[in-house]
Z-matrix of the N, CA and C atoms (Angstrom, degrees):
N
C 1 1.449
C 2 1.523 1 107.89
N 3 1.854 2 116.66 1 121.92
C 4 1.367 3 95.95 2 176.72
C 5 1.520 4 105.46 3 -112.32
N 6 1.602 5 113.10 4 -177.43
C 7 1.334 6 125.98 5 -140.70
C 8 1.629 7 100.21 6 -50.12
N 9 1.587 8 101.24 7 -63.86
C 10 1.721 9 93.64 8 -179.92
C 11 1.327 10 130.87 9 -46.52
N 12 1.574 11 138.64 10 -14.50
C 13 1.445 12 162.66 11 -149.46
C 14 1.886 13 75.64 12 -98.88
N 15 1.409 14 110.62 13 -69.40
C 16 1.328 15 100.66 14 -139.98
C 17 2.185 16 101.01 15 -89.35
N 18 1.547 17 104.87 16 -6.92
C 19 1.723 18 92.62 17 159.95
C 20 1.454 19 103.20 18 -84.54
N 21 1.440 20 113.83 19 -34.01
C 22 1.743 21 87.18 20 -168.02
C 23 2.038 22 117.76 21 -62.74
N 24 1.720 23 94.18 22 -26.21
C 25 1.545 24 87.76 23 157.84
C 26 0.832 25 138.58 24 -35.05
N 27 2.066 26 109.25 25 -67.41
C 28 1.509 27 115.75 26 165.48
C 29 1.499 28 129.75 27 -47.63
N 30 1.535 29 103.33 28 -28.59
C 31 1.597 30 96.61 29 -176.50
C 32 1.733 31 99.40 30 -78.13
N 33 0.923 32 123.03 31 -22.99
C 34 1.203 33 116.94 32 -176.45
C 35 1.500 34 126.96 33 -67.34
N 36 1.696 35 97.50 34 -45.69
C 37 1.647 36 109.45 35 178.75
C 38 1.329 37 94.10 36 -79.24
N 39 1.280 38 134.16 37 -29.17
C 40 2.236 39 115.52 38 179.91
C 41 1.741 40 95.37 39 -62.97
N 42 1.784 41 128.66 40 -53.07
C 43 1.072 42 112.83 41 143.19
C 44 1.496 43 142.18 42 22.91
N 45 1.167 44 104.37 43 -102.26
C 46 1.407 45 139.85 44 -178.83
C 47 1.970 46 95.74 45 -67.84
N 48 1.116 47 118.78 46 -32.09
C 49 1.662 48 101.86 47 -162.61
C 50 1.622 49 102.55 48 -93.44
N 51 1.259 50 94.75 49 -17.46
C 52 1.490 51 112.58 50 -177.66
C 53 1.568 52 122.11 51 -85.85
N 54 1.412 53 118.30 52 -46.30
C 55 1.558 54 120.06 53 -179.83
C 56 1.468 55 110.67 54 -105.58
N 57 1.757 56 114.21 55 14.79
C 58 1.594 57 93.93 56 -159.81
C 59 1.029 58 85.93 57 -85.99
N 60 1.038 59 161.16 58 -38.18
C 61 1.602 60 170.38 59 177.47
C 62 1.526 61 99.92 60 -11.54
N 63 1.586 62 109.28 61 -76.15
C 64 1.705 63 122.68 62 -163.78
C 65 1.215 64 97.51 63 -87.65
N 66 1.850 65 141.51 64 -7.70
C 67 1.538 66 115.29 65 153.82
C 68 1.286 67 115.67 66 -69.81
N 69 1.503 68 111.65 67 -34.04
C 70 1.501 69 97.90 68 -178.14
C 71 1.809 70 124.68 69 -68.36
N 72 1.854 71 86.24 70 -22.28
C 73 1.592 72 71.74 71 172.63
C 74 1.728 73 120.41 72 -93.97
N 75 0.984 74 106.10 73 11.93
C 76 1.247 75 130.12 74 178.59
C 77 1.841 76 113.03 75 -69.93
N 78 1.322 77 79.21 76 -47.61
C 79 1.691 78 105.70 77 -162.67
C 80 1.559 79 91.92 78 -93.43
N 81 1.790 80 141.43 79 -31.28
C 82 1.138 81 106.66 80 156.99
C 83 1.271 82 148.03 81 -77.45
N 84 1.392 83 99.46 82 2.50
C 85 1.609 84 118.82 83 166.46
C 86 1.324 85 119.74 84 -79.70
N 87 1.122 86 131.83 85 -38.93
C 88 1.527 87 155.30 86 -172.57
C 89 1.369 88 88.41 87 -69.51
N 90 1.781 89 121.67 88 -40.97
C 91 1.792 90 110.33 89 -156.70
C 92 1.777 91 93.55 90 -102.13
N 93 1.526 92 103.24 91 5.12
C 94 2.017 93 85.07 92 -175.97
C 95 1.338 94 104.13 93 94.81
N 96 1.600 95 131.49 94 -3.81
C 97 1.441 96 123.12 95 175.66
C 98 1.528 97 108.36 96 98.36
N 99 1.251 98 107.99 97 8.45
C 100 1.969 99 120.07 98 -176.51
C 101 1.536 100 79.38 99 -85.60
N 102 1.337 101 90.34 100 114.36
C 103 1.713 102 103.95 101 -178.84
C 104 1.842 103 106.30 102 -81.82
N 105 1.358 104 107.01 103 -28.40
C 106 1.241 105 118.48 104 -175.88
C 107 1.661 106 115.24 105 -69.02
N 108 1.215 107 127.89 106 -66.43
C 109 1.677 108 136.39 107 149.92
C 110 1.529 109 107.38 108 -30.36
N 111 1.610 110 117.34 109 -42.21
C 112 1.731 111 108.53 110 -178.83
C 113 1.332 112 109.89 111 -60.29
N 114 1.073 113 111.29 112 -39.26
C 115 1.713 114 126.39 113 173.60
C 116 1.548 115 108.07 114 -62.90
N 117 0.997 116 105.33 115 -60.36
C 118 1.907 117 103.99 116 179.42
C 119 1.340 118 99.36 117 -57.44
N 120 1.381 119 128.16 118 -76.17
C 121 1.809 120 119.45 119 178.80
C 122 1.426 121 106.56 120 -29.21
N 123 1.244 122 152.30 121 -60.80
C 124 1.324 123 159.97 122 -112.64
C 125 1.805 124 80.42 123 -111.29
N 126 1.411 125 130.69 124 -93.59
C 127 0.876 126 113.09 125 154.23
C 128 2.042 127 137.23 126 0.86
N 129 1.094 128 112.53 127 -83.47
C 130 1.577 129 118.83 128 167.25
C 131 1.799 130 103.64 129 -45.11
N 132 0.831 131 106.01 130 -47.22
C 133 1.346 132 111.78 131 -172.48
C 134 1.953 133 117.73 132 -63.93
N 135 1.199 134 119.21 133 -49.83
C 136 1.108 135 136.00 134 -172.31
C 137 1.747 136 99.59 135 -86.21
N 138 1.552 137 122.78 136 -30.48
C 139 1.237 138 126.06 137 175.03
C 140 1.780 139 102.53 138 -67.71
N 141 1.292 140 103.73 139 -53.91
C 142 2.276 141 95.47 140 -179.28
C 143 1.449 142 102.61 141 -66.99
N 144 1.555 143 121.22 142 -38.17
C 145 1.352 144 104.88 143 169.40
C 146 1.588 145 137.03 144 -48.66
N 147 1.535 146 105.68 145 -45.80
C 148 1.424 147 93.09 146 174.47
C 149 1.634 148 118.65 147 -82.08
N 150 1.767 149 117.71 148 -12.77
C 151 1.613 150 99.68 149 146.33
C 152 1.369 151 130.73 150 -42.12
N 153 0.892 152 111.96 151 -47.45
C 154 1.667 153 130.30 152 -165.82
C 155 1.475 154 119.12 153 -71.21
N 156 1.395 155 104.45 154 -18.04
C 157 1.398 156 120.33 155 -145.83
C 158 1.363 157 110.99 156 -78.02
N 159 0.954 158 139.41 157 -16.50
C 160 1.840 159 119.54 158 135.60
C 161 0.875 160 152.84 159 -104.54
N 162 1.633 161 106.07 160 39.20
C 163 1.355 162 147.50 161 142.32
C 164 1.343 163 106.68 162 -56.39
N 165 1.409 164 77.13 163 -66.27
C 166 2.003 165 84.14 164 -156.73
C 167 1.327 166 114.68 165 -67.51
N 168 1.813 167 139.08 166 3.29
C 169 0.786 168 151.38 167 -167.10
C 170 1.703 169 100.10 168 -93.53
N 171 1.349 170 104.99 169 -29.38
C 172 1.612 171 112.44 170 -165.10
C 173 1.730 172 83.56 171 -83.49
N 174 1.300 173 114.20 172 -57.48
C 175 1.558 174 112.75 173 -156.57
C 176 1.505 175 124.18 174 -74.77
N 177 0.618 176 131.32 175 -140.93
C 178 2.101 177 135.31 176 151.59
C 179 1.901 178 114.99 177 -3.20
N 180 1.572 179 103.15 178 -56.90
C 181 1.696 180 113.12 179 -162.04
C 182 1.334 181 98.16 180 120.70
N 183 1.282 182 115.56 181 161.96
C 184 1.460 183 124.61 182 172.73
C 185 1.874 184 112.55 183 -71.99
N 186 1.290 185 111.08 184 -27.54
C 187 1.614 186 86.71 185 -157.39
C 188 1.601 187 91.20 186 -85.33
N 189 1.372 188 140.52 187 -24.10
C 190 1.283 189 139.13 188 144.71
C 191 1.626 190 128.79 189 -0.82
N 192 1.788 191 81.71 190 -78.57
C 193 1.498 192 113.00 191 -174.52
C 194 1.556 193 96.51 192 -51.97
N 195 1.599 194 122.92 193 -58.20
C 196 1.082 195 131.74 194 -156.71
C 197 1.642 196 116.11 195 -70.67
N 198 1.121 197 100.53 196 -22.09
C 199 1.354 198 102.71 197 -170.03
C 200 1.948 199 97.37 198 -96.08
N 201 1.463 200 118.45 199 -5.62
C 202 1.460 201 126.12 200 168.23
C 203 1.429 202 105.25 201 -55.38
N 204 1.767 203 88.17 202 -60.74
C 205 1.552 204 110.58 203 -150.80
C 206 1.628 205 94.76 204 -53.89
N 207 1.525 206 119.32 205 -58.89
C 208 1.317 207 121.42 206 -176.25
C 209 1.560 208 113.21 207 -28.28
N 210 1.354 209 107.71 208 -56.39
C 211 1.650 210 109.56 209 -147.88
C 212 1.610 211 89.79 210 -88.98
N 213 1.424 212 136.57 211 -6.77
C 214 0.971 213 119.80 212 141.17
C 215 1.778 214 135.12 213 -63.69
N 216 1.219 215 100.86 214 -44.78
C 217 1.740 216 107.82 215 173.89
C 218 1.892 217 93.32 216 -67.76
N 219 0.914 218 135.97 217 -94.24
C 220 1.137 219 92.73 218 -174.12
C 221 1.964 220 145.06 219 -10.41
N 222 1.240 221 83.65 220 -69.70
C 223 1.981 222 80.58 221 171.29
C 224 1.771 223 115.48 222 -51.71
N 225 1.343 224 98.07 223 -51.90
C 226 1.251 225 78.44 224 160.30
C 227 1.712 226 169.27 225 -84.42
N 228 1.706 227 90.67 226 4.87
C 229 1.419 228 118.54 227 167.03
C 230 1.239 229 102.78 228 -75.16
N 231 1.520 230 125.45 229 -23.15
C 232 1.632 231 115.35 230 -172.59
C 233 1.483 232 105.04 231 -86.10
N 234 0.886 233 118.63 232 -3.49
C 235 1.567 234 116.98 233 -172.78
C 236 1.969 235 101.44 234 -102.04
N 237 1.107 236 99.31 235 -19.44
C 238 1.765 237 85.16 236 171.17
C 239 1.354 238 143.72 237 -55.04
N 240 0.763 239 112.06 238 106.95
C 241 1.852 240 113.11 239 -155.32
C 242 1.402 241 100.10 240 -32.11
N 243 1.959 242 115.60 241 -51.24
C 244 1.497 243 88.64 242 -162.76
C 245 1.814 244 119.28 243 -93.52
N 246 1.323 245 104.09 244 39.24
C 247 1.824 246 129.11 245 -171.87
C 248 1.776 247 75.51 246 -102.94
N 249 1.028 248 121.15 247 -18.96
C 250 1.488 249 104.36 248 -171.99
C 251 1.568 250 116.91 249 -88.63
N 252 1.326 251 118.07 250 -25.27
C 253 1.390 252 140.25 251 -138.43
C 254 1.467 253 78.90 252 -82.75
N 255 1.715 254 118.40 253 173.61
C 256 1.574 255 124.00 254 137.15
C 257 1.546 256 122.92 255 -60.57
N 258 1.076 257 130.89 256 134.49
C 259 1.319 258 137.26 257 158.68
C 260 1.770 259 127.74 258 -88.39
N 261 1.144 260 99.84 259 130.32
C 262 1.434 261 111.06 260 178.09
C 263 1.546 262 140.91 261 -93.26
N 264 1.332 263 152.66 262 102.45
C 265 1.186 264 167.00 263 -163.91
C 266 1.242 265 126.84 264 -102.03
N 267 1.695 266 116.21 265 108.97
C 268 1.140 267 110.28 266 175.86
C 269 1.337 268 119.58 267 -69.27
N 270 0.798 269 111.08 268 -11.61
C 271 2.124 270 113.91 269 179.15
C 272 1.424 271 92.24 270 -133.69
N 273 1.634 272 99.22 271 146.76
C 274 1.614 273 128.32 272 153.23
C 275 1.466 274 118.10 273 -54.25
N 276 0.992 275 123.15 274 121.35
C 277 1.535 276 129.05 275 161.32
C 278 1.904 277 107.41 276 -34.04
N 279 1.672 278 117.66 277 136.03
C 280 1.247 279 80.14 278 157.77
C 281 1.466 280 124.18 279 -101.69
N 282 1.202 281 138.70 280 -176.07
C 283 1.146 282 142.70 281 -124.88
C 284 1.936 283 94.75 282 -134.08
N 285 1.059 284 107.93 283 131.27
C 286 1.380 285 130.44 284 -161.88
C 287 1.525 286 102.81 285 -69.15
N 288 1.091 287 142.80 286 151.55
C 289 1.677 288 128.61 287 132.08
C 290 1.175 289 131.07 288 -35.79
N 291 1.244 290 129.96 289 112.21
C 292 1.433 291 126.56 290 175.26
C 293 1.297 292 124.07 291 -60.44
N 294 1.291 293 116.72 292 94.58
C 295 1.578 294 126.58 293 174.98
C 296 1.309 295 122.77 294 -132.94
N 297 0.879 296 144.40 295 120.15
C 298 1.716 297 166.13 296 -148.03
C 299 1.658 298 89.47 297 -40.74
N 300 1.293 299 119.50 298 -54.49
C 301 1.624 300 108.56 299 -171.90
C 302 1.287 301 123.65 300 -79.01
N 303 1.406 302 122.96 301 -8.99
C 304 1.314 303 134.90 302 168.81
C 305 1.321 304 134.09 303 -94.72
N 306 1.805 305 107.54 304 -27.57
C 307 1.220 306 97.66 305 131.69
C 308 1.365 307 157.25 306 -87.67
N 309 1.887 308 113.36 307 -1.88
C 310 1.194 309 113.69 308 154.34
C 311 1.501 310 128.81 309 -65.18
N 312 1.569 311 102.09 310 -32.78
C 313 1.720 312 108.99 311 173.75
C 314 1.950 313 99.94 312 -49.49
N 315 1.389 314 97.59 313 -65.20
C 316 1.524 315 108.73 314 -172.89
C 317 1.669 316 112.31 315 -35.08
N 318 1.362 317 106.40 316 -31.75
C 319 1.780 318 109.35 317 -156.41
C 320 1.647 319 105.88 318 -101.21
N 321 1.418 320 111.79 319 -15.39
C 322 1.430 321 130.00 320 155.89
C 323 1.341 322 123.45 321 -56.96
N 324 1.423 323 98.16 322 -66.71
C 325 1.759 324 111.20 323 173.74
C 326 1.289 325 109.34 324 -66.88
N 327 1.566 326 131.57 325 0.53
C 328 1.532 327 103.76 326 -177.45
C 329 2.010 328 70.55 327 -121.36
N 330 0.614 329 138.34 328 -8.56
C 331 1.634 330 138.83 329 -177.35
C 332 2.150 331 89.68 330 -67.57
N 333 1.594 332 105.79 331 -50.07
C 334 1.241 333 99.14 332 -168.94
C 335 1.070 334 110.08 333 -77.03
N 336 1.771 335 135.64 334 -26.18
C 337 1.249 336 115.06 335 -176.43
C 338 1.439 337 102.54 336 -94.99
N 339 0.987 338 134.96 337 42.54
C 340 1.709 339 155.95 338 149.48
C 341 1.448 340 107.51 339 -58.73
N 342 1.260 341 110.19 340 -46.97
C 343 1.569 342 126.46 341 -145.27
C 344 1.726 343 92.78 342 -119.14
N 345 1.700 344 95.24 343 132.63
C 346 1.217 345 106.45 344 173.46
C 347 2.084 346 123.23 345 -49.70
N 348 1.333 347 108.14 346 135.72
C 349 1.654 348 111.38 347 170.28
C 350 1.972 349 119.34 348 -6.61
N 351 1.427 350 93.07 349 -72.11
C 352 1.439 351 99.01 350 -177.30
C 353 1.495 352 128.05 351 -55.11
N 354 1.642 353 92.42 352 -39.09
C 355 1.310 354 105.77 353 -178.39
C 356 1.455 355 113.88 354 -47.00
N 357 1.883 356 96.38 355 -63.05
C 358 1.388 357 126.02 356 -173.33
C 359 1.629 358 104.69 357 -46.42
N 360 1.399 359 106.47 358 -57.19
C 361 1.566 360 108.34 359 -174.83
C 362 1.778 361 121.59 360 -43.43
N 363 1.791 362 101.88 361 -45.21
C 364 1.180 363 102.22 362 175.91
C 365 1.496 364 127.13 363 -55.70
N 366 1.744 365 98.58 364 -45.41
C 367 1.390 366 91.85 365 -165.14
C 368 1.867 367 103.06 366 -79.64
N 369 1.131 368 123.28 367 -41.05
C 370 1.573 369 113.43 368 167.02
C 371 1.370 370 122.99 369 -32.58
N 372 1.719 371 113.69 370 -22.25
C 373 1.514 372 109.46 371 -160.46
C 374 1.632 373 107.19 372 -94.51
N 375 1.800 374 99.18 373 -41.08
C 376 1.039 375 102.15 374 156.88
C 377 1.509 376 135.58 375 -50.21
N 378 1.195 377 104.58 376 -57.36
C 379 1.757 378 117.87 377 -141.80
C 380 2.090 379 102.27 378 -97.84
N 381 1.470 380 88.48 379 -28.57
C 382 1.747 381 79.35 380 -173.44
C 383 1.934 382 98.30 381 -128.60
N 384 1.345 383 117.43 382 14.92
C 385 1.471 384 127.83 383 168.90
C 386 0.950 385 106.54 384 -109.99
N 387 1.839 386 132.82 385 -39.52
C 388 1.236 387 127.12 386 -169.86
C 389 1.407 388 112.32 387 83.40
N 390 1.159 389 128.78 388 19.82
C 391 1.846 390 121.70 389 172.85
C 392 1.749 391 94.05 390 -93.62
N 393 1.273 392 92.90 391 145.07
C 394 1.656 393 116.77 392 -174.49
C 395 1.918 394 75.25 393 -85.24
N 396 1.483 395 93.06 394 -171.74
C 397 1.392 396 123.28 395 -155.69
C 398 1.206 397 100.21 396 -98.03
N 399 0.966 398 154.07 397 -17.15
C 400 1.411 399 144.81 398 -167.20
C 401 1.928 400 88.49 399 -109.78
N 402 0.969 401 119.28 400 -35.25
C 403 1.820 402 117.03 401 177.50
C 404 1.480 403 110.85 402 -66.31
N 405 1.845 404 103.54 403 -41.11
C 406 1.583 405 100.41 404 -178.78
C 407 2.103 406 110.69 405 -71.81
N 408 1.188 407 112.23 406 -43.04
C 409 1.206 408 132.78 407 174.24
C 410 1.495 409 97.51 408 -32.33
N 411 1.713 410 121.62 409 -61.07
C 412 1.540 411 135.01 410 178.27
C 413 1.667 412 97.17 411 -48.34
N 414 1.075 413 109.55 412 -89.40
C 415 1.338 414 114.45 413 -162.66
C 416 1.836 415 112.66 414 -34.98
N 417 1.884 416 106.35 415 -37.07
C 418 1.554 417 76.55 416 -158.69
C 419 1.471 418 90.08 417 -110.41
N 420 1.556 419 121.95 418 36.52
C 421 1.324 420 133.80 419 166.59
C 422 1.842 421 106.49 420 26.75
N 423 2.048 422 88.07 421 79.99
C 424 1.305 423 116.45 422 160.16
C 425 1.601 424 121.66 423 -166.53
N 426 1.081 425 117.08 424 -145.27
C 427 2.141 426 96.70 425 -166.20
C 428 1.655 427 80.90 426 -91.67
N 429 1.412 428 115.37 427 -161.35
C 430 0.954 429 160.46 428 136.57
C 431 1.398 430 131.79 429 -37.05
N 432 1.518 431 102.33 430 -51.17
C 433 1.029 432 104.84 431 -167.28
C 434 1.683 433 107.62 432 -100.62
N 435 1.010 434 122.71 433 -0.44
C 436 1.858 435 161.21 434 156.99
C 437 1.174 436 105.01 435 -30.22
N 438 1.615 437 106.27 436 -76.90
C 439 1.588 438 172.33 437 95.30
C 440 1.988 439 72.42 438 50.64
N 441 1.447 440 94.25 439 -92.08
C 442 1.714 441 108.79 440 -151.31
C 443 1.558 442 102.08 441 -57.74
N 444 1.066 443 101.76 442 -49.49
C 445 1.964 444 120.49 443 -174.34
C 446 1.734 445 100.73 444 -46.19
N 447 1.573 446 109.42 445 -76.44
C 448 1.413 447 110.33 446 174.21
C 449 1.489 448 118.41 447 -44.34
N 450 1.351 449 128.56 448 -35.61
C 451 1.306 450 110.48 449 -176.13
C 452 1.717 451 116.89 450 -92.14
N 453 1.242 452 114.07 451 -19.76
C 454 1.388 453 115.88 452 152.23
C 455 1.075 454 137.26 453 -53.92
N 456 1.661 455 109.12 454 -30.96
C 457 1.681 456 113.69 455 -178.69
C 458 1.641 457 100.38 456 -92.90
N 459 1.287 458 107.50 457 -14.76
C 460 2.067 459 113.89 458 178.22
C 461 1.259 460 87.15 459 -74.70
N 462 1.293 461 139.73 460 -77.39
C 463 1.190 462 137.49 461 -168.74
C 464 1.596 463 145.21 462 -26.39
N 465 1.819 464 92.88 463 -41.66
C 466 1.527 465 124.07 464 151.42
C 467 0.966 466 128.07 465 -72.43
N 468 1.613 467 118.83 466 -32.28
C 469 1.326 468 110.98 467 178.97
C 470 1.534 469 111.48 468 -88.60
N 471 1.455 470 119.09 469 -27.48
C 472 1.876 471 106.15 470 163.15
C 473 1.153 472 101.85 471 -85.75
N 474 1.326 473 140.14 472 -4.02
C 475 1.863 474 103.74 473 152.94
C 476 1.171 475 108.01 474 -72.90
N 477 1.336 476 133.52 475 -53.33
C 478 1.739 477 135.17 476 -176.05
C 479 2.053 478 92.81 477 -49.65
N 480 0.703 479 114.28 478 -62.19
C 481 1.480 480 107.41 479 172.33
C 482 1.746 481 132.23 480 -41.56
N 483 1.465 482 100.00 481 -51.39
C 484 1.364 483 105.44 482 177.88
C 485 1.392 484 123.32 483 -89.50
N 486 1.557 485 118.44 484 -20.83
C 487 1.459 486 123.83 485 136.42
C 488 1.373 487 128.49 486 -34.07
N 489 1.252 488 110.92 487 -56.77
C 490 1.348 489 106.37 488 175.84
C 491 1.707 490 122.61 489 -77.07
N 492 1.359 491 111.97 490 -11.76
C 493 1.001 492 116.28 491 159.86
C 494 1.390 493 128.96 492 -82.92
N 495 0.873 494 132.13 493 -40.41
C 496 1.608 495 152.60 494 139.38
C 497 1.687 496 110.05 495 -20.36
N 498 1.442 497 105.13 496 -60.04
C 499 1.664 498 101.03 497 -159.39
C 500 1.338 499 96.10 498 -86.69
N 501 2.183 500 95.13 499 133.56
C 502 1.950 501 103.98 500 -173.21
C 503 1.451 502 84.22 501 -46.52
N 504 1.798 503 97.55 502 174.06
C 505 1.676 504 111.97 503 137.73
C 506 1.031 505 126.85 504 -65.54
N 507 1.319 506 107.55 505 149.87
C 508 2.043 507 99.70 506 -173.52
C 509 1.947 508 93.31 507 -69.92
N 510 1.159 509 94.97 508 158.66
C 511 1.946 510 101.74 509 168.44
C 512 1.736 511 100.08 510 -79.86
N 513 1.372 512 80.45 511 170.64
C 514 1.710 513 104.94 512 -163.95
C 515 1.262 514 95.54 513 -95.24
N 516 1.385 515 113.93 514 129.33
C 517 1.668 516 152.94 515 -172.36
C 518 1.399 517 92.85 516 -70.35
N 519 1.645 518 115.17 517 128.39
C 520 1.395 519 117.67 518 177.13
C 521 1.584 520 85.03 519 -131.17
N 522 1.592 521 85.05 520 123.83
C 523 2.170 522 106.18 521 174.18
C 524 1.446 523 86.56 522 -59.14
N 525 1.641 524 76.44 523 146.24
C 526 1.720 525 97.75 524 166.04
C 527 1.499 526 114.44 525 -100.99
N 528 1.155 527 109.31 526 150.05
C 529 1.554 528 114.43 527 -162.09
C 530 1.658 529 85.65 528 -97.70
């Protein structure tokens, strides 16, 4: 291993010890809170990064690049045929305490994986990351106006989602005699 081989390592793992923190939480928002896929993205993600990685030193910066690469591995984990299939479990999840904030968290995260990848990506990047529109536009390499469209129609579709999750059932109609 010669000298440059073994700093670009180091720059890589200060890197990695330093931002893996906010990809992963990055990446469990992007996946719906599937803590398991945040880990695989985060993973996939940090693996093309350190290919890339003195590239990306010339271009953008790494936490840039990295936060590209993510919101691409996402989109493209959703497109895998067998990401499509049913999945099977030998054990039941266990089951949370029922308390008002855990099941709204719960009815959010399944509200977001409702909604197609891109969609989802936009409005997370915006609305609960805080990147203005011209940063989200970068990352998921499309216009602006993409940008506005996708997160408006995400927006409608988890209110139309969380509305309906939200509103009781009506009670059951007893004929009148």
């Amino acid at each position: 291993m010669d000298g440059s081989t073994g700093a670009r390592d180091e720059e890589f793992r200060a890197f990695v010890v330093a931002r893996r923190p906010a990809l992963l939480r990055m990446a469990t928002l992007l996946s719906a809170g599937d803590q398991h896929l945040a880990e695989d993205l985060v993973q996939t993600a940090l693996t093309r990064l350190y290919v890339a990685w003195r590239r990306v030193e010339r271009d953008q910066g790494p936490e840039a690049y990295a936060r590209r690469i993510l919101v691409n591995a996402v989109v493209d984990e959703r497109r895998r045929a067998w990401r499509r299939s049913e999945t099977s479990r030998a054990d039941l999840p266990e089951v949370a305490a029922a308390t008002g904030a855990v099941e709204d968290r719960d009815a959010v995260r399944t509200a977001l994986a409702a909604i197609g990848p891109r969609m989802r990506a936009a409005v997370v990047l915006r609305h609960w990351l805080g990147y203005d529109v011209a940063e989200c536009a970068a990352l998921l390499g499309c216009s602006e106006g993409t940008v506005k469209s996708q997160t408006a129609r995400g927006l409608d579709r988890l209110r139309e989602l969380l509305s309906d999750e939200l509103t009781p059932a009506p009670a059951p109609s007893v004929p009148r005699r």
